[in-house]
C-alpha positions in Angstrom: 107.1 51.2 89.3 110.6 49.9 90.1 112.8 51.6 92.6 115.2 53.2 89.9 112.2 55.0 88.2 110.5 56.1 91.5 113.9 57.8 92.3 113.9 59.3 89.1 110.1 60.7 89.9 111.3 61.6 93.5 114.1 63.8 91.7 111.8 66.0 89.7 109.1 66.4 92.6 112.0 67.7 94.9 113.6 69.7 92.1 110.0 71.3 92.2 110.1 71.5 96.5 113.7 72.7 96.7 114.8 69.2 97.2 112.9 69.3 100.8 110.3 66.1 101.0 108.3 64.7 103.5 108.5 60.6 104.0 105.3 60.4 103.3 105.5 61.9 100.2 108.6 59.4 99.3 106.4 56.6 100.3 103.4 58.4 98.2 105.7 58.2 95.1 106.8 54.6 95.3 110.6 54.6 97.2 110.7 51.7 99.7 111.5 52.3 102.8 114.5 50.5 102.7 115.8 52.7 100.2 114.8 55.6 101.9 116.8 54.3 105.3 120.1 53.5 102.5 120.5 57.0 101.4 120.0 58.1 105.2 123.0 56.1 105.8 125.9 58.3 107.6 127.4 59.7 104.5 124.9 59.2 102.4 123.3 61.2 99.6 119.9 62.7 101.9 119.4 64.1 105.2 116.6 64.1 107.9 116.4 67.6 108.4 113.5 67.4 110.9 111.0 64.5 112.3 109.8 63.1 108.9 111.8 65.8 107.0 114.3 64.5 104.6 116.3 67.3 102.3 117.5 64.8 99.3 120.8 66.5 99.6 123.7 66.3 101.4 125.3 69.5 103.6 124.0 73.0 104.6 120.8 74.2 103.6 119.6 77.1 102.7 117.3 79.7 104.3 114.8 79.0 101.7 115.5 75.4 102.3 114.9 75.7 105.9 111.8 77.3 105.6 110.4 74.9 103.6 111.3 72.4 105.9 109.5 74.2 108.9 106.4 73.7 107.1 106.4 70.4 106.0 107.2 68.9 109.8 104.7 71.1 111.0 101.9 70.2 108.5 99.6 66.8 109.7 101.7 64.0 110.2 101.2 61.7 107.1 99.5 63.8 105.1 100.9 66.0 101.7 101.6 69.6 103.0 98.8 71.9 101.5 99.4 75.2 100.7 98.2 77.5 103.7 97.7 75.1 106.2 101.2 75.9 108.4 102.1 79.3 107.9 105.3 81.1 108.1 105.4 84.2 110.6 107.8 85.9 112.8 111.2 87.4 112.1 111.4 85.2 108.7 108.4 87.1 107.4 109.8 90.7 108.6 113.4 89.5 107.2 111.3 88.4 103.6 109.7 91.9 103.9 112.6 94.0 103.9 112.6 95.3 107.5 116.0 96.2 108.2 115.8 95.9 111.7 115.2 92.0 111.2 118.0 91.2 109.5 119.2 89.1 106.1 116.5 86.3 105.5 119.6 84.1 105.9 120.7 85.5 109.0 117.3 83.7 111.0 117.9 81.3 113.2 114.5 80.5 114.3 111.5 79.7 112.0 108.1 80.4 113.4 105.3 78.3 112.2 101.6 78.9 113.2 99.3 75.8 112.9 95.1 75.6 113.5 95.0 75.5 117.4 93.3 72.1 117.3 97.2 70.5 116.3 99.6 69.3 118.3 102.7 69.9 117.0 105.9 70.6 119.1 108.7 73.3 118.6 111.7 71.2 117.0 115.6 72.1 116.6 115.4 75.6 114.3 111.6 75.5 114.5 109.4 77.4 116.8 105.3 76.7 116.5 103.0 78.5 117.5 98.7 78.0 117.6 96.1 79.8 116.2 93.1 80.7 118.8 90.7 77.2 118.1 87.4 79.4 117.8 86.2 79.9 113.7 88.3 82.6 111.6 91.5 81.4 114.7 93.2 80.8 111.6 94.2 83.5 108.7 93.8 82.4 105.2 97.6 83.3 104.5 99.4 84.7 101.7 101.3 83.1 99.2 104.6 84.6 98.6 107.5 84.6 95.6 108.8 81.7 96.4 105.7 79.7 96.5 105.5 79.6 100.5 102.8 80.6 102.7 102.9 83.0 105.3 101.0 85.3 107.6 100.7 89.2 107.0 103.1 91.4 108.4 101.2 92.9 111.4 100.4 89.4 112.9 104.5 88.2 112.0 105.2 91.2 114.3 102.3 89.8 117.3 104.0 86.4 116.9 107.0 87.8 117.0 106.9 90.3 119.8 107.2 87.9 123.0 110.5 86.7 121.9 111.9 90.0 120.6 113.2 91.1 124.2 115.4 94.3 123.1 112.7 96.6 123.2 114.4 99.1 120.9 114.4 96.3 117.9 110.5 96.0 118.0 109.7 99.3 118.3 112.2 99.7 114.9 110.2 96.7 113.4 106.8 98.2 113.8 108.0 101.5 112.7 109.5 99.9 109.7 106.2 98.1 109.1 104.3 101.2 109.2 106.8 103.5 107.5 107.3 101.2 104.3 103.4 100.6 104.0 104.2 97.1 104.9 101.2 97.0 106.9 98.3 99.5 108.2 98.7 100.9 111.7 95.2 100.2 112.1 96.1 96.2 111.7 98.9 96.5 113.7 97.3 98.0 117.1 94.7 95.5 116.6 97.1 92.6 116.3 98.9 94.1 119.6 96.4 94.7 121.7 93.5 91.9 120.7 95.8 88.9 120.6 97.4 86.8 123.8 96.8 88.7 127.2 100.4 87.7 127.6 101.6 89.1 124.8 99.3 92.7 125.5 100.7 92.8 128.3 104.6 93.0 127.6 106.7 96.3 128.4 107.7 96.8 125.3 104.3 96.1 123.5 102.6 98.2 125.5 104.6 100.9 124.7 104.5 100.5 120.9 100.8 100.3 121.3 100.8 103.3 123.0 102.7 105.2 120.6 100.4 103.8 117.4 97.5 105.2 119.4 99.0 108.6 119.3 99.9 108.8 116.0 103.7 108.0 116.3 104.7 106.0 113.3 108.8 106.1 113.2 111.9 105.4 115.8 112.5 109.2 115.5 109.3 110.4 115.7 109.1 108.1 119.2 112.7 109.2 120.4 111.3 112.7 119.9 108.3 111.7 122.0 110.2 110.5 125.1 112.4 113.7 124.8 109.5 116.4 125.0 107.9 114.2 128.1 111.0 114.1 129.8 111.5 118.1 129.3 107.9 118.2 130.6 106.3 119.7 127.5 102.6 118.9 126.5 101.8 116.4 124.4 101.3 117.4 121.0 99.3 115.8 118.1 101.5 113.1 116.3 100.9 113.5 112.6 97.6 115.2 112.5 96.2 116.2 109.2 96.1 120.1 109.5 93.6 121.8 107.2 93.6 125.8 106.4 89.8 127.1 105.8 88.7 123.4 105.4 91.7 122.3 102.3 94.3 119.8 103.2 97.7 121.8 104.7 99.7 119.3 106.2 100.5 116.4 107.9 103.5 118.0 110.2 105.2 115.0 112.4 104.0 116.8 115.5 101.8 120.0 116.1 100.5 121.7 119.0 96.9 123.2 118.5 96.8 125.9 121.1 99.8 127.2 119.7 99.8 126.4 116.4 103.3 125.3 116.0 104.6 122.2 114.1 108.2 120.1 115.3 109.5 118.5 111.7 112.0 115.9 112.2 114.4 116.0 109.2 115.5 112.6 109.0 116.0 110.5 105.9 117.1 107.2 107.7 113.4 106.7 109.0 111.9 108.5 105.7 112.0 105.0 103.6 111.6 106.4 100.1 114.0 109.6 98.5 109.8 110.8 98.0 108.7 110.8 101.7 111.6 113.2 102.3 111.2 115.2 99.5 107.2 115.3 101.6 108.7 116.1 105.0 110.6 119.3 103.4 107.7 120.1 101.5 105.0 119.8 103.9 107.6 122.1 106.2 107.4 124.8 103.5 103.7 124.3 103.6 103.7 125.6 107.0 105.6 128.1 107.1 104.4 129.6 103.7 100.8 129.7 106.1 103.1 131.6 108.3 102.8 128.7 111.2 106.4 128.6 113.0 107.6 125.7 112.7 110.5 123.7 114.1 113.1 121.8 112.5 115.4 119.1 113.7 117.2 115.6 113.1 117.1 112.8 115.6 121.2 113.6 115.9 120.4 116.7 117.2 117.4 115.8 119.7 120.0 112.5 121.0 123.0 115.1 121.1 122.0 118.7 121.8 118.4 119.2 122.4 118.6 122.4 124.6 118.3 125.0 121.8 115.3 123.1 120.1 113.3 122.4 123.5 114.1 126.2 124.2 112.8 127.4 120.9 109.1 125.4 121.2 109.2 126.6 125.0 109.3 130.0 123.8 106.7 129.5 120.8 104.3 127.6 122.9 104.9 130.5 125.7 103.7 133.4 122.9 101.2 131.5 121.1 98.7 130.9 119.2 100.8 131.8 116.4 100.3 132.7 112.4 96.1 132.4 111.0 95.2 130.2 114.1 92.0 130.8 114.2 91.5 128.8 110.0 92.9 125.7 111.4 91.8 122.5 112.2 92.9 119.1 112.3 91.8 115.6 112.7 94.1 112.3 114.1 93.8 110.1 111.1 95.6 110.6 108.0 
């Protein structure tokens, strides 16, 4: 194969990789190294991107470009990258997901890469790598995406993610986002938290998110709401309990106290994801009442800029209760 038609096969294989090659696989498909150092050149027609990276174009690339990239440095040196051995995670998984508290996908400077804990691989320019645990199962089978990359699940992009996430008010919005939008199962998530890096467990801000999941809290409003009732010294209530009248399904009210029987609905459609879960938060609150259960209504605006009359209102409820056919209800925590 001459130089000119190896070229020529190099051209379609990056058309196929977004134009994003390893050396190795240049050297695989017949282009001498000297002709891999001439188009190097300054000014020439490729770029080294990364250690044994080479993007066979000149000038910016793009987000998709540099996650490509990521993945091929941090794949075995030498070797073909194979799909699902390096594995995307971090904020470039939550930004490909949709959370809006991580940004545009093109907006991420980092890329995190997790590798099997038996590499060595070293963080690099715009890539940040992190290791499985070494022990069997250390490493998650992946999941191929859209684009043809691989990546972790959402719940362990937001572990990876959390030590470097210092603002604790985005990753709380991240893993309500995740939770909220079905990106991933609360469940998954508290796992992920709590069972991973006794580092990482042991952060402020992940502790608090953990402590929240365990609750039942599931959304930024639900949590500011939270904070609000403990700091006006109210009890705890349930978080999202599923409330059943003579043993048939009720409610799921975003928080509900037993001994009184009344229910706090925050009315919120910037943490209700779909135009549906709304049209479920009014409904479930007409539920309630319609069972003749007082319930309380109010929108995170109101419990950030006026709380008094709503904290006054469940003081006096939870004062005269139990309220409404108390005595038919129960509940359990999962939903």
């Amino acid at each position: 194969m001459t130089a000119m038609t190896a070229l020529e096969a190099v051209r379609l294989l990056g058309a196929d990789h977004q134009h994003i090659l390893t050396r190795a696989q240049l050297i695989e498909h017949g282009v001498p190294s000297g002709t891999i150092a001439h188009r190097l050149r300054p000014g020439g027609p490729w770029q080294r991107v990364l250690p044994r990276v080479i993007c066979l174009q000149s000038g910016r690339l793009s987000p998709h470009q540099r996650l490509r990239a990521a993945l091929s440095y941090a794949a075995p040196k030498g070797e073909r990258p194979k799909p699902g051995s390096v594995l995307l995670t971090g904020l470039s998984v939550l930004a490909d997901a949709g959370l809006p508290s991580a940004g545009h996908p093109a907006d991420v400077e980092v890329v995190d890469v997790l590798i099997p804990g038996s590499r060595r691989v070293a963080s690099r320019d715009f890539v940040r790598v992190h290791r499985a645990p070494s022990r069997v199962g250390g490493m998650p089978a992946g999941v191929e995406r859209d684009d043809g990359l691989w990546s972790v699940g959402v719940a362990r992009a937001l572990a990876d993610a959390a030590p470097f996430l210092t603002g604790g008010r985005q990753f709380r919005a991240l893993c309500a986002e995740a939770v909220q939008g079905r990106h991933c199962e609360r469940a998954d998530l508290l796992a992920r938290l709590v069972g991973g890096p006794a580092a990482t467990a042991a952060l402020p801000h992940v502790q608090h998110v953990a402590d929240e999941l365990t609750c039942g809290v599931y959304s930024i409003a639900e949590a500011e709401a939270r904070d609000l009732l403990r700091r006006c010294g109210l009890p705890e209530p349930l978080w999202n309990p599923v409330l059943l009248l003579d043993g048939r399904f009720l409610a799921v009210p975003d928080a509900f106290w037993p001994q009184a029987c009344v229910a706090l609905e925050i009315d919120s459609r910037a943490w209700q994801l779909r135009p549906a879960d709304y049209e479920r938060t009014l409904t479930r609150g007409n539920r309630l009442q319609a069972a003749r259960l007082p319930v309380v209504r109010a929108t995170p605006h109101q419990l950030r800029a006026d709380a008094g009359p709503v904290i006054r209102e469940l003081r006096t409820l939870l004062a005269t209760g139990p309220h409404g056919p108390y005595h038919r209800i129960t509940w359990t925590r999962s939903r």
